[in-house]
Backbone as CSV, one residue per row, in Angstrom:
resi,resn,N_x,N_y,N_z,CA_x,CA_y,CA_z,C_x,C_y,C_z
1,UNK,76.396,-48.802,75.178,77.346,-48.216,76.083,78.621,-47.906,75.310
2,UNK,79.155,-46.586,75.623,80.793,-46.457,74.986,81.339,-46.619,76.279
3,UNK,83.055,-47.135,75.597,83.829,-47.716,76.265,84.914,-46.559,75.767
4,UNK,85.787,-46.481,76.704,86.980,-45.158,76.240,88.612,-45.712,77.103
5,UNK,89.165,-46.096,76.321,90.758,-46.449,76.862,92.085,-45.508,76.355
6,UNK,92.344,-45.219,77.535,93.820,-44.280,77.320,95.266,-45.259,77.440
7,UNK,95.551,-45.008,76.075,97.215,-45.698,76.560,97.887,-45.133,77.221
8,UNK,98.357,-45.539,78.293,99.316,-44.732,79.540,100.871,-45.317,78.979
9,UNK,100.958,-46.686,78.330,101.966,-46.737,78.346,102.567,-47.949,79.446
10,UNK,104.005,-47.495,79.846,104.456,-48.512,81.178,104.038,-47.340,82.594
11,UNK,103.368,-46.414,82.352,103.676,-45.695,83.237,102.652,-45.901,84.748
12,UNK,103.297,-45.724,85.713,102.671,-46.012,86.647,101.450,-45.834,87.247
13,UNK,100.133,-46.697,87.985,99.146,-45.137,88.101,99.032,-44.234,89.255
14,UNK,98.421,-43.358,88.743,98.293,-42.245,89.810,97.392,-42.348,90.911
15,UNK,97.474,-42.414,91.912,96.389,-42.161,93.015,96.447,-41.110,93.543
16,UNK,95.430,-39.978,93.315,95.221,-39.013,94.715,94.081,-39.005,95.420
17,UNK,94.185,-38.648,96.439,93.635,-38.522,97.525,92.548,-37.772,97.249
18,UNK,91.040,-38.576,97.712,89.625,-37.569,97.741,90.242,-36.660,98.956
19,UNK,89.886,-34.923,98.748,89.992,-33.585,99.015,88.713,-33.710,100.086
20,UNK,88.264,-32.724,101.189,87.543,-32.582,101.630,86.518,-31.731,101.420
21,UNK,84.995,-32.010,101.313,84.632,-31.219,100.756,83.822,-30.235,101.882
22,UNK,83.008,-29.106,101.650,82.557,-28.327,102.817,80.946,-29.308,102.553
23,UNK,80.089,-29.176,103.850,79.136,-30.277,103.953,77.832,-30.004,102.797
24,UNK,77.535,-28.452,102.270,76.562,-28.327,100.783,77.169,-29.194,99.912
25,UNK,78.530,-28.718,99.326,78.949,-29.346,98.208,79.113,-30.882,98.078
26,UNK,79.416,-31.422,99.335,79.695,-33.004,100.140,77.916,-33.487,99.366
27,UNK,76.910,-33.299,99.884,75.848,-33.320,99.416,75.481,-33.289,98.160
28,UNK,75.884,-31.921,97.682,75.339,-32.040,96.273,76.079,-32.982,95.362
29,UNK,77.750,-33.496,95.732,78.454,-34.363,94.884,77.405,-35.798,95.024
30,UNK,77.403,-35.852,96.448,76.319,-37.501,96.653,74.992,-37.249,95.686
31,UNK,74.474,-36.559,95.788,73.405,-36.500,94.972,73.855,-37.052,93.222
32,UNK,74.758,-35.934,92.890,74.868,-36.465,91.496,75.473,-37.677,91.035
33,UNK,76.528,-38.104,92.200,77.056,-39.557,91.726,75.326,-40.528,91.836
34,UNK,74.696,-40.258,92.961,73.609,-41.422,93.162,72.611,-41.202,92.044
35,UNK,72.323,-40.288,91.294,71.570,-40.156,89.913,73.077,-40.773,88.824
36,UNK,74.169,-40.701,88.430,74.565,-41.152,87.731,74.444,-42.275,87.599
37,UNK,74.866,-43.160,88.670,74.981,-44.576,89.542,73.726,-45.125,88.731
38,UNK,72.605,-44.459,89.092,71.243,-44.603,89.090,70.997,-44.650,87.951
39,UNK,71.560,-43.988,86.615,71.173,-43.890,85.023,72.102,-44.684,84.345
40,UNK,73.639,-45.946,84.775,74.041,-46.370,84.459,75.330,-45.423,83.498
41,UNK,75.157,-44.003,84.176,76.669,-43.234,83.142,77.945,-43.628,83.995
42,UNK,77.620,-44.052,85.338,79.459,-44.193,86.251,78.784,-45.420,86.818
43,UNK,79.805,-46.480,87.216,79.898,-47.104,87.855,80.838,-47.181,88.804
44,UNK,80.722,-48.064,89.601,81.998,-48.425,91.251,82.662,-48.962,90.572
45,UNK,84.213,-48.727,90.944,85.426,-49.172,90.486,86.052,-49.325,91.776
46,UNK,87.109,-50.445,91.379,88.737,-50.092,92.439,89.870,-50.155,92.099
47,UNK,89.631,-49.524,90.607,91.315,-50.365,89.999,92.127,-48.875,90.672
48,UNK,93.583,-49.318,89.903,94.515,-48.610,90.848,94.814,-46.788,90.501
49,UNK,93.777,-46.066,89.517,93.703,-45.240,89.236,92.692,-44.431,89.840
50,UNK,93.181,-42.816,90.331,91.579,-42.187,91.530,92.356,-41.039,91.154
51,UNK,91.126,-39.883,90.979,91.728,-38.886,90.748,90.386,-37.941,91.885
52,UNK,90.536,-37.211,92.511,89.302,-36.299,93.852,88.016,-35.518,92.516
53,UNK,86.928,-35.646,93.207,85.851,-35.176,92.225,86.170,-33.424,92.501
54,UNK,85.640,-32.989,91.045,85.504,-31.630,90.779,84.162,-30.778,90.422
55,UNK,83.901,-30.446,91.180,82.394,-29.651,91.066,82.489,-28.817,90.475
56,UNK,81.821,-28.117,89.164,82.277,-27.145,88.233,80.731,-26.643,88.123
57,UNK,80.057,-25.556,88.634,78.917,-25.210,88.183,78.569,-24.831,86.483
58,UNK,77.305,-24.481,86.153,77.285,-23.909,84.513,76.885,-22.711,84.606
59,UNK,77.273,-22.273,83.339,77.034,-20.839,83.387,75.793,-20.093,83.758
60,UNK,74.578,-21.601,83.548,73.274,-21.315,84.429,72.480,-21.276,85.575
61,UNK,74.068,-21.620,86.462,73.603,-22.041,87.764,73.504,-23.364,88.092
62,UNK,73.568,-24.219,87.887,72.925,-25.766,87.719,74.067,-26.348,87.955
């Protein structure tokens, strides 16, 4: 497993707010977190840092 740490410094953290998503994309995000979840690349967190997921298709569709 890699491990990856950013020095922030003293600086405070950021929380924003999960965005709403429309109910396909709502879906297709669950899908890919529950295969990530599922292959051990993300895990559940609660520390005090959240930033809203970003769905970015590829240039192949996928």
């Amino acid at each position: 497993m890699t491990q990856h740490g950013i020095n922030t410094g003293n600086h405070p953290p950021i929380k924003q707010y999960p965005r709403r998503l429309p109910l396909a994309k709502k879906e297709e995000a669950g899908r890919l977190v529950k295969e990530m979840v599922d292959n051990g690349i993300i895990e559940e967190s609660s520390g005090p840092w959240a930033s809203p997921i970003a769905l970015v298709k590829k240039k192949d569709g996928s």
